[in-house]
C-alpha positions, 0 to 999 in steps of 0.5 A: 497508444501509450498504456504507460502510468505517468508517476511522480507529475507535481504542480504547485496550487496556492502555494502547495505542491500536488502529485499526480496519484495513477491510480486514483487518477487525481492529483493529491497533496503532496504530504511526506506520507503521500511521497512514500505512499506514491513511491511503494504504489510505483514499487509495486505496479513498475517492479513487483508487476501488481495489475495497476488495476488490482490496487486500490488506495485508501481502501475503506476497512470496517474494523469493529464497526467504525469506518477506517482507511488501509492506505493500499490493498493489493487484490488477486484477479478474483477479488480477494485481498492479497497484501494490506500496505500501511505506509507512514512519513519517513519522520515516524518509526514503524513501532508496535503501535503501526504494526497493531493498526496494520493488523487490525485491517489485516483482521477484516480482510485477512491478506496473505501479506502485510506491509509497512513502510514508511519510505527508509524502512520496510517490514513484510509479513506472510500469514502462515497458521494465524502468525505474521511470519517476517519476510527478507524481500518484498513478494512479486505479485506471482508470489502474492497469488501464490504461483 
């Protein structure tokens, strides 16, 4: 049997293109911020080696008691939050007010790691002593548990 994830499967309904999502196991509409969406899911699964099992998409975070959506948490084997990603549309650039945002479900999951991309540039941090610390690469998922 073949365990292997089938990435980037599109077909087209009424006009408008669907990609197949792996993880959540559905096709989705294929937006400019689901394309990067869907290739840093496949970043992180086929290169980093994160379990496929051990992410979740479109993760719902209480932040200061209203319902909100990370686009994808990286989880360590025992259920704590490793790494929050928050990917944008190529057309929007990663300014203060995306990074604000990442943090404040970085503040209701409290991750070792937070990533933002949006496809053409990619920012990750390492929480080291209550300060976002810049990473120069993306950390595997050894690194991520810290191994």
């Amino acid at each position: 049997m073949d365990n292997r994830l089938q990435w980037f499967k599109t077909e087209k309904r009424e006009g408008r293109t669907y990609v197949f999502d792996p993880l959540r196991r559905r096709f989705v509409a294929l937006t400019p911020e689901e394309e990067v969406r869907q290739k840093l899911l496949y970043l992180l699964v086929e290169h980093l080696k994160v379990p496929a099992g051990l992410v979740a998409v479109e993760y719902s975070v209480k932040v200061n008691g209203l319902d909100k959506r990370a686009d994808a948490v990286v989880f360590g084997s025992e259920g704590s939050p490793l790494m929050i990603v928050e990917c944008k549309a190529p057309t929007v650039t990663l300014t203060e007010a995306v990074l604000e945002q990442a943090l404040r479900y970085h503040s209701a999951l409290h991750p070792q790691y937070l990533l933002l991309t949006n496809g053409t540039v990619t920012y990750c941090y390492k929480a080291e002593n209550q300060t976002l610390r810049p990473l120069d690469h993306l950390p595997d998922y050894a690194e991520m548990k810290g191994k």
